[in-house]
BAMIGU-907587 format. One line per 2 residues: number of its first residue (from 1); their letters; for each residue x, y, z of N, C-alpha, C. Coordinates in nm, 4 decimals. Layout:
NUM = a = X:Y:Z:X:Y:Z:X:Y:Z | ...
***
This chain:
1 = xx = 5.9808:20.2812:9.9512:6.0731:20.3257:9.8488:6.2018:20.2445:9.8518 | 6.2666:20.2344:9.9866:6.3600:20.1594:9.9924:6.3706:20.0162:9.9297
3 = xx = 6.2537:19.9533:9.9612:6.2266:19.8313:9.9075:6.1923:19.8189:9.7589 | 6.1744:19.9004:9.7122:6.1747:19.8865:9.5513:6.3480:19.9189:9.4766
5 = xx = 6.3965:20.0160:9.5867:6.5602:20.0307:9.5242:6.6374:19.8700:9.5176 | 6.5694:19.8037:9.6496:6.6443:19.6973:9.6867:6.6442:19.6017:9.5656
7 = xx = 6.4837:19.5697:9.5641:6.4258:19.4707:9.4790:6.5036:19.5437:9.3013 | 6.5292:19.5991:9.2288:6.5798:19.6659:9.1362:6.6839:19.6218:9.1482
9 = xx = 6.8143:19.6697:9.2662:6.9239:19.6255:9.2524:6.9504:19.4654:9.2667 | 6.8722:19.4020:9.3606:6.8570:19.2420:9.3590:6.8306:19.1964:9.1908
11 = xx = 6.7851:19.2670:9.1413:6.7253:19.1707:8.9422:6.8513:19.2569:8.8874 | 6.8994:19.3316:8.9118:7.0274:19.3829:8.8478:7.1258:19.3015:8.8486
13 = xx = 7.1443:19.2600:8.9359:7.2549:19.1762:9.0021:7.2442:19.0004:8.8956 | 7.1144:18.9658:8.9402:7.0520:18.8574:8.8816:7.0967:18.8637:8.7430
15 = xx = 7.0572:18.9596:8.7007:7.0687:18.9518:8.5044:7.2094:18.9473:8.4762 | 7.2767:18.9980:8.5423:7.4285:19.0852:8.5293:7.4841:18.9467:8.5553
17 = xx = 7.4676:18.8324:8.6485:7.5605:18.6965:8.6769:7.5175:18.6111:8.5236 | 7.3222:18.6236:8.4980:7.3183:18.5468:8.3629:7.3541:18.5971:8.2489
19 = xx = 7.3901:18.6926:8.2502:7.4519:18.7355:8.1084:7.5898:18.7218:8.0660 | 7.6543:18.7038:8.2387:7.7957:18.6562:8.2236:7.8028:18.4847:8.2349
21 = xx = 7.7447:18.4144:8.2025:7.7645:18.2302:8.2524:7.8035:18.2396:8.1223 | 7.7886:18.2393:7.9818:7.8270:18.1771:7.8992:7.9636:18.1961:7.8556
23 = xx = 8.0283:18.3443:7.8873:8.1446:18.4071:7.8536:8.2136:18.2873:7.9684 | 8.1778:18.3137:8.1079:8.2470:18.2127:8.1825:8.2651:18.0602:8.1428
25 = xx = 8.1965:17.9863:8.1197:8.2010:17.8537:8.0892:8.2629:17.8355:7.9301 | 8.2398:17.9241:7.9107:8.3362:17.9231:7.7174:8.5025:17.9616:7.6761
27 = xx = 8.5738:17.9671:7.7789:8.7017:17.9347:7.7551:8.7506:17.8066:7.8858 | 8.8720:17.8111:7.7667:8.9954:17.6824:7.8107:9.1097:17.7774:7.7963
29 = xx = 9.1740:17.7715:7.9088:9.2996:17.8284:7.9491:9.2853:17.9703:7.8288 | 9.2254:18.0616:7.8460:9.1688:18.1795:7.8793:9.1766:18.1877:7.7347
31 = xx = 9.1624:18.1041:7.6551:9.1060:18.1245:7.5018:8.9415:18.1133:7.5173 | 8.8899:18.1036:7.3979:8.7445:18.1351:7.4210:8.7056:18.0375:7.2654
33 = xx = 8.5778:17.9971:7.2858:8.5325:17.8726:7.2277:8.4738:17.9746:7.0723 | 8.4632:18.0830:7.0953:8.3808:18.1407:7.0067:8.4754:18.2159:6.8984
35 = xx = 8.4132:18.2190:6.7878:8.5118:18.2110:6.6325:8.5112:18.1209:6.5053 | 8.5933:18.1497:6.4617:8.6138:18.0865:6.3404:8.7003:17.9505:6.3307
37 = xx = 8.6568:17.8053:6.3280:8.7396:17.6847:6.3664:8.7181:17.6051:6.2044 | 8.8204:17.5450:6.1663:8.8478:17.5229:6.0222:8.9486:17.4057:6.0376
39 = xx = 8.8611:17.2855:5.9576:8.9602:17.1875:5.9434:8.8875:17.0527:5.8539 | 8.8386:16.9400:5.9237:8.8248:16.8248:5.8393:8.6747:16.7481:5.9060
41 = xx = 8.6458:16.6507:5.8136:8.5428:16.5838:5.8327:8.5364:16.4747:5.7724 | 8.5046:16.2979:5.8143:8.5293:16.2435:5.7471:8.3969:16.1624:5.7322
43 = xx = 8.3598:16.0585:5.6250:8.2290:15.9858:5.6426:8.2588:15.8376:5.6664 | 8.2280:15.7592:5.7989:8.2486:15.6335:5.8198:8.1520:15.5411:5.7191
45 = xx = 8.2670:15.4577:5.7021:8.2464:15.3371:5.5823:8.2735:15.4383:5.4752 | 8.2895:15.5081:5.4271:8.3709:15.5846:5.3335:8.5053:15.6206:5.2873
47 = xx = 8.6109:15.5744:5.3209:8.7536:15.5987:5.3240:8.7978:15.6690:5.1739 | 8.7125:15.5946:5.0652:8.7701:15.6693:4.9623:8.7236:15.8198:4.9771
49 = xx = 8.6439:15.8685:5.0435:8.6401:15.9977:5.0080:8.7266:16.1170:5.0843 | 8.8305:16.0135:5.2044:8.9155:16.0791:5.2307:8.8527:16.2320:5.3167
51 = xx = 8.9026:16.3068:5.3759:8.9271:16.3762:5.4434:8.8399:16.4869:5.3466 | 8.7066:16.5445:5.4307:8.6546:16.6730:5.3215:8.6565:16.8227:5.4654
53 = xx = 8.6214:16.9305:5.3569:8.6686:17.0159:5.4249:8.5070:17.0545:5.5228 | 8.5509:17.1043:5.6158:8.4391:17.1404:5.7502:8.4954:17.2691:5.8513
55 = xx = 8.4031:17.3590:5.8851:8.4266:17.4543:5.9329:8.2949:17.5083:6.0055 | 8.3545:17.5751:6.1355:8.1871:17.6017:6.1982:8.2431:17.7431:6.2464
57 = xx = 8.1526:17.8474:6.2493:8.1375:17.9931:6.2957:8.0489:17.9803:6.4131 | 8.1269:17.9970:6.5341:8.0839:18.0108:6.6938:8.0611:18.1180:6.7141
59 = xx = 7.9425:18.1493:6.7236:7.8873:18.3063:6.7737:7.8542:18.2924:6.9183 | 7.8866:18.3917:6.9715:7.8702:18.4456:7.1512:7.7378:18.4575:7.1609
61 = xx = 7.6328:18.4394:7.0384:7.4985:18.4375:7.1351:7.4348:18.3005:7.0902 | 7.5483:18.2285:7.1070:7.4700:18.0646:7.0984:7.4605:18.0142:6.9891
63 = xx = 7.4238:18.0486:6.8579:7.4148:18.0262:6.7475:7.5637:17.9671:6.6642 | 7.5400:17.8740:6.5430:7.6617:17.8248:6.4955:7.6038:17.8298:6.3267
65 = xx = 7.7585:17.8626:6.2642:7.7335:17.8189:6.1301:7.7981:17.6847:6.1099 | 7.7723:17.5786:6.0464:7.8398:17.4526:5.9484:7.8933:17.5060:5.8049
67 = xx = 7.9781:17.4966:5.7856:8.0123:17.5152:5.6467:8.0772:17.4315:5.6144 | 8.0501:17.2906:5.5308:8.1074:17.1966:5.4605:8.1324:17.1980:5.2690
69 = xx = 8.1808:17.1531:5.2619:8.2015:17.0486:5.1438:8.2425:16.9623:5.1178 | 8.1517:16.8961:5.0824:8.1315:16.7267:5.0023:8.0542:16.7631:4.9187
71 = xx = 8.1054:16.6084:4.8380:8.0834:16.5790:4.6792:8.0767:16.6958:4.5954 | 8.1533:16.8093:4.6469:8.2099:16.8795:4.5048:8.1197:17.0044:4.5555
73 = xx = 8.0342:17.0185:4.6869:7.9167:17.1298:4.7006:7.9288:17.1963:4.7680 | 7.9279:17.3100:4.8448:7.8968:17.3648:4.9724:7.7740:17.3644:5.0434
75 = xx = 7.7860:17.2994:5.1853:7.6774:17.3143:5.2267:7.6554:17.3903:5.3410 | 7.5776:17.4931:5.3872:7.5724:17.5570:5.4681:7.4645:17.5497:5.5699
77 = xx = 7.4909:17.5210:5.7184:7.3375:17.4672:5.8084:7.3664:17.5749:5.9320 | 7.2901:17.6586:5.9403:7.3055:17.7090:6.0842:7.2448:17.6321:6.1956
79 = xx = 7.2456:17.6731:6.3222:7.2395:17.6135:6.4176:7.2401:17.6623:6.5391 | 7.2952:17.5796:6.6703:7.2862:17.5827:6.7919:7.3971:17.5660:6.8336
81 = xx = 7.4969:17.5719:6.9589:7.6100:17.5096:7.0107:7.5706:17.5144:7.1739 | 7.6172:17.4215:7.2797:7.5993:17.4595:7.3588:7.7851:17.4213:7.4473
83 = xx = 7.8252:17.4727:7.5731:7.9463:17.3824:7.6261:7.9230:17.3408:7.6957 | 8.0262:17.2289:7.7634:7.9771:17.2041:7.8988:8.1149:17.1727:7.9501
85 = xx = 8.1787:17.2376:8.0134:8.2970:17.2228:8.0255:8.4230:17.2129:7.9101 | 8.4599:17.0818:7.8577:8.5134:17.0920:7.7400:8.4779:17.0240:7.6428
87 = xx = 8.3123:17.0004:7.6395:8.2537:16.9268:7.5670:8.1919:17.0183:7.4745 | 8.1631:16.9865:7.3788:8.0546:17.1213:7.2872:8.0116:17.0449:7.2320
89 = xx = 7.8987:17.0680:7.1699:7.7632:17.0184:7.1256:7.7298:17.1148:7.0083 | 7.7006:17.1173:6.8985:7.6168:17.1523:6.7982:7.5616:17.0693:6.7295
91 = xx = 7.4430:17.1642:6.6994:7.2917:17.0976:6.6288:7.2687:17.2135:6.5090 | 7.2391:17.1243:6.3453:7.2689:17.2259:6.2857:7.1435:17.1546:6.1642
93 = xx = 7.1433:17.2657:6.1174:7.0188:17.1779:5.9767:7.0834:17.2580:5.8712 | 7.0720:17.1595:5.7265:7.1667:17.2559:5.5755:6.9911:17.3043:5.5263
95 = xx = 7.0540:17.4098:5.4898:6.9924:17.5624:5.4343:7.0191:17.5644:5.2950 | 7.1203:17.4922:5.2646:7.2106:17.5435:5.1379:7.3106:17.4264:5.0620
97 = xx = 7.3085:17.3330:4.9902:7.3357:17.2801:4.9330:7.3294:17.1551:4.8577 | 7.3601:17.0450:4.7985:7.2430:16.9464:4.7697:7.1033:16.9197:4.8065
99 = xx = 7.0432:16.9616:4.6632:6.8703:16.9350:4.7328:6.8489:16.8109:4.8355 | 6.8955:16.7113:4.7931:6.8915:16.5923:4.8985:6.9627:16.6033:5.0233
101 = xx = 7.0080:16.6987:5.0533:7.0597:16.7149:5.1832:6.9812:16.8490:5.2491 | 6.9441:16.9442:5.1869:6.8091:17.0299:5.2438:6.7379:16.9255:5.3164
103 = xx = 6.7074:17.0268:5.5100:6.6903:17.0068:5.5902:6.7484:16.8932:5.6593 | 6.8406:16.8490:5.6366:6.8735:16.7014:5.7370:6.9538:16.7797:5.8697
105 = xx = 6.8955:16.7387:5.9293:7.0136:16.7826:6.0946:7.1083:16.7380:6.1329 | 7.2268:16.7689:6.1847:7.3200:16.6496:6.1951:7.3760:16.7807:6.3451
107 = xx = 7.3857:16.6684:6.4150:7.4881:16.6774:6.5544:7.6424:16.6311:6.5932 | 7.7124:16.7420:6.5973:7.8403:16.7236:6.6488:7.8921:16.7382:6.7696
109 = xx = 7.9528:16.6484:6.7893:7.9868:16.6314:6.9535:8.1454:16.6557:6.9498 | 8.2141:16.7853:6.9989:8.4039:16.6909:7.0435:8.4236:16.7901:7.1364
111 = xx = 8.5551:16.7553:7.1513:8.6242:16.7931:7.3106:8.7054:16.8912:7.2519 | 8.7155:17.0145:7.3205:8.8131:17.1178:7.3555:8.9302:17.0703:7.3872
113 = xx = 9.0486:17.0623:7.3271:9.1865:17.0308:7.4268:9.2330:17.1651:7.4620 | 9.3579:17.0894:7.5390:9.4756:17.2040:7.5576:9.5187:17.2833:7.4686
115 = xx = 9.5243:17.2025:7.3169:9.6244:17.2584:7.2009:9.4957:17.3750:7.1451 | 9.3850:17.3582:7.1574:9.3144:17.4293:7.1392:9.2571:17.4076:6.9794
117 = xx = 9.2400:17.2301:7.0018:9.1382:17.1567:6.9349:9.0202:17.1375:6.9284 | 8.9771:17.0739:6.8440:8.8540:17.0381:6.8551:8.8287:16.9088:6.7703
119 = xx = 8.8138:16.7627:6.8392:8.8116:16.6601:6.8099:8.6941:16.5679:6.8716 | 8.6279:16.5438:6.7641:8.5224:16.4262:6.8013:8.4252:16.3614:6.6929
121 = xx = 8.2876:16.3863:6.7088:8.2221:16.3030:6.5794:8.0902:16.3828:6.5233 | 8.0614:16.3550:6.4160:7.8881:16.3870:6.3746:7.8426:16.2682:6.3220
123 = xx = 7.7031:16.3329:6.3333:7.6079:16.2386:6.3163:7.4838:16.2852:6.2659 | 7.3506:16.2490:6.1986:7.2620:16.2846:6.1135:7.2030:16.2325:6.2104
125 = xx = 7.0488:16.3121:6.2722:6.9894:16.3556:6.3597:6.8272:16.3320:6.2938 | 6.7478:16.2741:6.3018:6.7169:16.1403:6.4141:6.8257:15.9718:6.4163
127 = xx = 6.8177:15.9607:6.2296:6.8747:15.8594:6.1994:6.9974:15.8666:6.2541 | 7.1054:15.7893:6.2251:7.2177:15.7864:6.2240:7.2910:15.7355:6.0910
129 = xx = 7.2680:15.7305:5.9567:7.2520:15.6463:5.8757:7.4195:15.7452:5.8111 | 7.4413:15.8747:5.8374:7.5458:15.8970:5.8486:7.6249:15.9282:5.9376
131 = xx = 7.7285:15.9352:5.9294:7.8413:15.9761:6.0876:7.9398:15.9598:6.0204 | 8.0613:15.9743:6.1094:8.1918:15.9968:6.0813:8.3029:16.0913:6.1827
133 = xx = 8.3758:16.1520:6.1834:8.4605:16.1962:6.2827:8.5434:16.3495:6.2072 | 8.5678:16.4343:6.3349:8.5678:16.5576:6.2233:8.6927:16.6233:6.3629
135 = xx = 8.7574:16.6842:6.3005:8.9104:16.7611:6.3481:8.8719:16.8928:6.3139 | 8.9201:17.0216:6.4138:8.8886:17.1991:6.3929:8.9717:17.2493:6.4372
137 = xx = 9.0874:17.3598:6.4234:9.1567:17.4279:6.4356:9.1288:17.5346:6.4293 | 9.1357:17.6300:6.5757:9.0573:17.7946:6.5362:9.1709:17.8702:6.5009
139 = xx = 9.1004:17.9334:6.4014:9.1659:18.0327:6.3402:9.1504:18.1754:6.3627 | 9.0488:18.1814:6.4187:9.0122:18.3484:6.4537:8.9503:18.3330:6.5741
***
């Protein structure tokens, strides 16, 4: 009997540390990666199109929304995020806006700062045939 209380409280314990790693590894100076981040996106070799708008919804169970617009559309791709310190990673496919852009994947890579940024790049996933560099400011 004893040994089944043990073994119970041993997988208690177990689940209870993995259910807490992601809350742990998801803040920077005791903000938290997860929310609402809103700001810019740009397309390399593109300059005229200037600065378009980009925004991603960080959910606590891993999952991400993209919400862009370009060329006049909204496009919407859910997804994946993962951290790794102050790196984050999302992987996202559009659901929702230019037929020619239904299903393309695109991966974003940037760094967490201090100011409680988010700066780095995307990219269209296998190809690379687009990319560009994208700025986020959380708002919620």
């Amino acid at each position: 009997m004893s040994a089944i209380v043990l073994l119970i409280f041993s997988a208690s314990i177990i689940v209870f540390q993995i259910s807490c790693q992601k809350s742990a590894i998801a803040q920077v100076n005791n903000a938290t990666i997860q929310g609402l981040w809103i700001g810019t996106y740009t397309v390399a070799g593109h300059a005229e199109l200037g600065q378009q708008y980009f925004s991603l919804v960080i959910k606590p169970d891993g999952t991400v929304i993209a919400d862009t617009k370009g060329e006049n559309t909204q496009h919407l791709a859910p997804g994946t995020w993962s951290l790794s310190g102050t790196q984050l990673t999302c992987t996202y496919t559009c659901v929702y806006g230019l037929p020619a852009n239904i299903g393309i994947t695109e991966i974003a890579d940037a760094t967490w700062d201090k100011t409680g940024k988010l700066t780095g790049t995307w990219r269209d996933n296998p190809n690379t045939q687009g990319t560009g560099e994208i700025t986020l400011t959380k708002v919620n």
